[in-house]
C-alpha positions in Angstrom: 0.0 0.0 0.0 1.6 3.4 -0.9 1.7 6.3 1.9 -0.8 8.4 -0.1 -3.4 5.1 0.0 -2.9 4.9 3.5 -2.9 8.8 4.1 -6.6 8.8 2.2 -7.7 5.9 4.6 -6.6 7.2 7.5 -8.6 10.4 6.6 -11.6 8.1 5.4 -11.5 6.2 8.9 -11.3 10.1 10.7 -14.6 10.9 9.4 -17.4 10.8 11.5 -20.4 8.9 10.0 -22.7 11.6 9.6 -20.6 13.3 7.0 -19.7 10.0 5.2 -24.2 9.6 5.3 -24.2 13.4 4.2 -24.0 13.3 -0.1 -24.8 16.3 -1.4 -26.2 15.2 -5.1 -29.3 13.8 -5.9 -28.3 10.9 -7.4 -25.4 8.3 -6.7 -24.3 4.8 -7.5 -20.6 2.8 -7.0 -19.7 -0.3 -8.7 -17.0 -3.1 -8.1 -16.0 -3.0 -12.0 -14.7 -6.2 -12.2 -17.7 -8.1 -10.1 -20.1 -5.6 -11.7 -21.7 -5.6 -8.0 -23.6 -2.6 -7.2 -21.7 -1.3 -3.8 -23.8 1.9 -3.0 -27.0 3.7 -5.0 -29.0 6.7 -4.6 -31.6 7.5 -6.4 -29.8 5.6 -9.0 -32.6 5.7 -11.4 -33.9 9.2 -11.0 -34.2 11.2 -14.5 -31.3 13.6 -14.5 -30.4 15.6 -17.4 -26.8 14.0 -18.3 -25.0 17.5 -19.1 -21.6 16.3 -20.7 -21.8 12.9 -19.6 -23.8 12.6 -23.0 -19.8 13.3 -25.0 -18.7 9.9 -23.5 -21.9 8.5 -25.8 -20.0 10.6 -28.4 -16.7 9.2 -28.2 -18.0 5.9 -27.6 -19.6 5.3 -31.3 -16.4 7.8 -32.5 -14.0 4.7 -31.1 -16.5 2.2 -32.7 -15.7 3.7 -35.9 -12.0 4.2 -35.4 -11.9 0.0 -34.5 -14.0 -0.9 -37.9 -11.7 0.9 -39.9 -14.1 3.7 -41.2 -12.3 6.5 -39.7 -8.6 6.8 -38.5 -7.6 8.5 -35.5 -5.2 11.1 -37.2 -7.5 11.9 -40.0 -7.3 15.8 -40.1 -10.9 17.2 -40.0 -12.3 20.7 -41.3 -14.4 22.7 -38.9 -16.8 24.7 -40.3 -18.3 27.9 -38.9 -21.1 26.1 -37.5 -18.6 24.1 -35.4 -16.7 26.6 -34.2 -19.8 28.6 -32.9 -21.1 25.9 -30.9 -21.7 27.5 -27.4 -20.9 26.6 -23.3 -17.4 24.5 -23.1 -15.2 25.0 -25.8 -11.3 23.6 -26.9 -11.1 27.4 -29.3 -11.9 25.6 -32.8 -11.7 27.9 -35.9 -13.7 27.7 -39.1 -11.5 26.5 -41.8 -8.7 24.5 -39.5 -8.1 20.7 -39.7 -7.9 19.2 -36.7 -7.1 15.4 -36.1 -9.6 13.7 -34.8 -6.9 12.0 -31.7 -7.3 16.1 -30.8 -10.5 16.6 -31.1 -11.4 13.4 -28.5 -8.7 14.8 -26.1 -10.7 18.3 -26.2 -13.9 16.5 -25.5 -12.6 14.3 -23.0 -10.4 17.0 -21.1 -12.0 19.9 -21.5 -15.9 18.8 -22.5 -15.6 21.1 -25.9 -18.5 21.2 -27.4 -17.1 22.5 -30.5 -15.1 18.8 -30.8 -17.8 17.1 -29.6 -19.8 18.6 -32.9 -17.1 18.2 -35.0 -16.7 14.5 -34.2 -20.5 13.8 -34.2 -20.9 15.4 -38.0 -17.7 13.6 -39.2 -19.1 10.1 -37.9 -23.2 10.4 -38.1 -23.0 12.6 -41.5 -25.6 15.2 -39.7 -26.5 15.7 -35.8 -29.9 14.2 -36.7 -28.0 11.0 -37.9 -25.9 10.7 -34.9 -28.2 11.5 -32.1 -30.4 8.5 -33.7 -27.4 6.3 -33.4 -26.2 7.7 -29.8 -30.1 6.5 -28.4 -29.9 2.9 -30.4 -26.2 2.3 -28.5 -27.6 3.0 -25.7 -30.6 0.5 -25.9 -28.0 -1.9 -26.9 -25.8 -1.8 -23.5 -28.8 -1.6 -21.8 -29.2 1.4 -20.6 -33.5 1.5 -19.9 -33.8 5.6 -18.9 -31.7 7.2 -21.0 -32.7 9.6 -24.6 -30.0 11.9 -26.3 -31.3 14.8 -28.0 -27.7 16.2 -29.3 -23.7 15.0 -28.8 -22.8 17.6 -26.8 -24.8 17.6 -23.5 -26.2 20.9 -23.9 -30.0 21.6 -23.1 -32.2 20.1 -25.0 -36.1 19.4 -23.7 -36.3 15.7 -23.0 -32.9 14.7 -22.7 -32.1 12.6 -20.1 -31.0 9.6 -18.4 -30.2 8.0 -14.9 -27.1 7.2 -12.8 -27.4 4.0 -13.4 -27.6 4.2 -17.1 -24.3 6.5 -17.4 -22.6 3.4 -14.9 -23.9 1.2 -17.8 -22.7 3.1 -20.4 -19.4 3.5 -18.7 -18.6 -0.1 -18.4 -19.5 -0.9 -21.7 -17.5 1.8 -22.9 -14.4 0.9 -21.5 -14.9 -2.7 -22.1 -15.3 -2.4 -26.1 -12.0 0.7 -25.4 -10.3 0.5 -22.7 -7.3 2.5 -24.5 -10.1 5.1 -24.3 -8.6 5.9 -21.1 -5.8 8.1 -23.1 -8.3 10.7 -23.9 -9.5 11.1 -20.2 -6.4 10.6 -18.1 -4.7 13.9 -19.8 -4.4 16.1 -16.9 -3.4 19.1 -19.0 -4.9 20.0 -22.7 -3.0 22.6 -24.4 -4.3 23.3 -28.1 -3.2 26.8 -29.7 -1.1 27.8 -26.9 -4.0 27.7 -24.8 -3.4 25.4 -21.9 -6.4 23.7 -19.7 -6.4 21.3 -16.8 -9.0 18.2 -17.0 -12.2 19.2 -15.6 -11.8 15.7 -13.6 -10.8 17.5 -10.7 -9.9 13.7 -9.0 -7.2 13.0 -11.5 -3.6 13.3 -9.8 -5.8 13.8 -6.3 -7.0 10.5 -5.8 -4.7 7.7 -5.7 -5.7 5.6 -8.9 -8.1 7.7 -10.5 -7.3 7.6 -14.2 -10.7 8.9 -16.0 -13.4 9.3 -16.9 -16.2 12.8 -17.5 -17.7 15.7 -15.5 -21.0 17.6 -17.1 -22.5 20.3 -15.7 -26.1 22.8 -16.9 -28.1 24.4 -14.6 -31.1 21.5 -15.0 -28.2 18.3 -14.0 -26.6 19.9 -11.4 -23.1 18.7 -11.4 -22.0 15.1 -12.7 -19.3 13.1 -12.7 -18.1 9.8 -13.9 -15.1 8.5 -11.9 -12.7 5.2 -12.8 -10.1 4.3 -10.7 -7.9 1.1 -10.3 -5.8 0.3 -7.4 -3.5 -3.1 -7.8 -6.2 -5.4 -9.7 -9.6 -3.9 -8.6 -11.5 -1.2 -10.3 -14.3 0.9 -9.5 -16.7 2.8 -11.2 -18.9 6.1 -9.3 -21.3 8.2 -10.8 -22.8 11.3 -8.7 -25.1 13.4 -11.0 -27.1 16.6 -9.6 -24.3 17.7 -7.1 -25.1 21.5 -5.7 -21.3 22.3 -6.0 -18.6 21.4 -7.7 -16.6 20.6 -4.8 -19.4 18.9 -3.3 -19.6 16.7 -6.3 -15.9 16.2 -6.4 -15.9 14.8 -2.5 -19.0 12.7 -3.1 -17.2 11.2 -5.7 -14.1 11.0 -3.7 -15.7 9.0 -0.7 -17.6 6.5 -2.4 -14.3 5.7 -4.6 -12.1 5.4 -0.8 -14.9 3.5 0.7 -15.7 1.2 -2.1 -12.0 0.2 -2.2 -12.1 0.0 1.0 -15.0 -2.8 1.3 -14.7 -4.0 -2.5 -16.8 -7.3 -1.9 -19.1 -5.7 0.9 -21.8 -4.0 -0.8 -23.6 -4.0 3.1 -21.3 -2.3 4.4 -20.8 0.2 2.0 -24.6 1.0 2.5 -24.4 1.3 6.1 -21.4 3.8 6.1 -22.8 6.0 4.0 -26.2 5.6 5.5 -24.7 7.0 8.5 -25.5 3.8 11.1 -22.6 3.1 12.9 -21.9 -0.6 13.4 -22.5 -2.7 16.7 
């Protein structure tokens, strides 16, 4: 075990149960990714608006192309105006550039730009129309029940939206058909055109085996986040969606992922931790 395991465990065992019970999003739910055991839920099938979560949908039938040879990853693609204008997170596209596509997945990955996430939809689907259709029959494929995508990006769209537990399905399945996904979501800094950006995974670097996977915030979610970490051969998997805070997201996040590697096998005592009942 390294020092900053056992530092984050020691903190862990510090906290009293009522702030462990206290988890300020509306929505929650922690997997054991390689038992696929549900450790801890929370409203896990409550219709939330998936903000940015929605670009890992993106990238998922992106990398599905990539793998069946229609598309290479350094294929150089135009943005138009249109793309470039695309509104709320942004990687700074211009109209008339060619970007490679390995760039524009970083951007959507790192810094949720909506401008990539456009690019990549219209270079994939043919049309946003196209692509949203394919986004909603993928995700009736991995079995994700609660879920309908209205555009690639995540922004506001009336009737988009999905559940905690969907976005843990669509996780999984994601990184099972791609686990070199992970390159795109691990990149703690983004710099494209001198501009330089730190992932909007706040958990990466701060957590001890965090390595991906998507934040998403609008004013209807709340804020999300989709967190992976491994430590020696076990992986977990949290999703917290409609968080007040960002920070308050980020240590939601944080405590399931210490507590779940903490009891991997114990999906009891997960529960009563963070339901704040303190053991006999």
């Amino acid at each position: 075990m390294t020092s900053a395991v056992l530092v984050c465990l020691i903190l862990l065992c510090a906290l009293p149960c009522r702030s462990l019970a206290a988890m300020p999003v509306r929505a929650a739910i922690l997997i054991n990714m390689d038992t696929g055991a549900v450790l801890y839920a929370k409203n896990a099938d409550m219709a939330i608006p998936p903000a940015s979560l929605t670009k890992v949908m993106s990238m998922f039938l992106a990398m599905d192309q990539i793998r069946a040879g229609k598309i290479k990853v350094e294929e150089k693609i135009r943005i138009t105006p249109e793309m470039a204008s695309v509104g709320g997170s942004s990687m700074y596209l211009r109209a008339g550039e060619r970007v490679p596509l390995s760039q524009l997945l970083t951007g959507m990955a790192v810094v949720s730009g909506n401008d990539a996430a456009t690019a990549v939809s219209r270079r994939v689907g043919g049309n946003e129309r196209q692509f949203v259709r394919a986004m909603n029959e993928k995700a009736k494929a991995v079995g994700m029940q609660r879920t309908t995508f209205k555009n690639p990006t995540g922004l506001p769209a009336a009737g988009q939206k999905t559940t905690a537990r969907d976005m843990s399905t669509m996780a999984r399945a994601y990184l099972r058909a791609h686990p070199s996904a992970l390159r795109y979501h691990n990149v703690p800094l983004f710099t494209y055109r001198g501009r330089m950006t730190r992932n909007t995974n706040a958990l990466l670097g701060q957590v001890p085996g965090v390595n991906g996977l998507k934040t998403g915030w609008t004013v209807a979610s709340g804020y999300n986040l989709i967190v992976t970490a491994q430590r020696g051969k076990t992986r977990m998997l949290a999703v917290v969606m409609g968080g007040t805070s960002r920070v308050g997201r980020d240590n939601a996040a944080r405590r399931l992922i210490e507590v779940g590697f903490r009891y991997p096998t114990s999906p009891q005592k997960v529960q009563q931790i963070f339901s704040g009942k303190r053991r006999r």
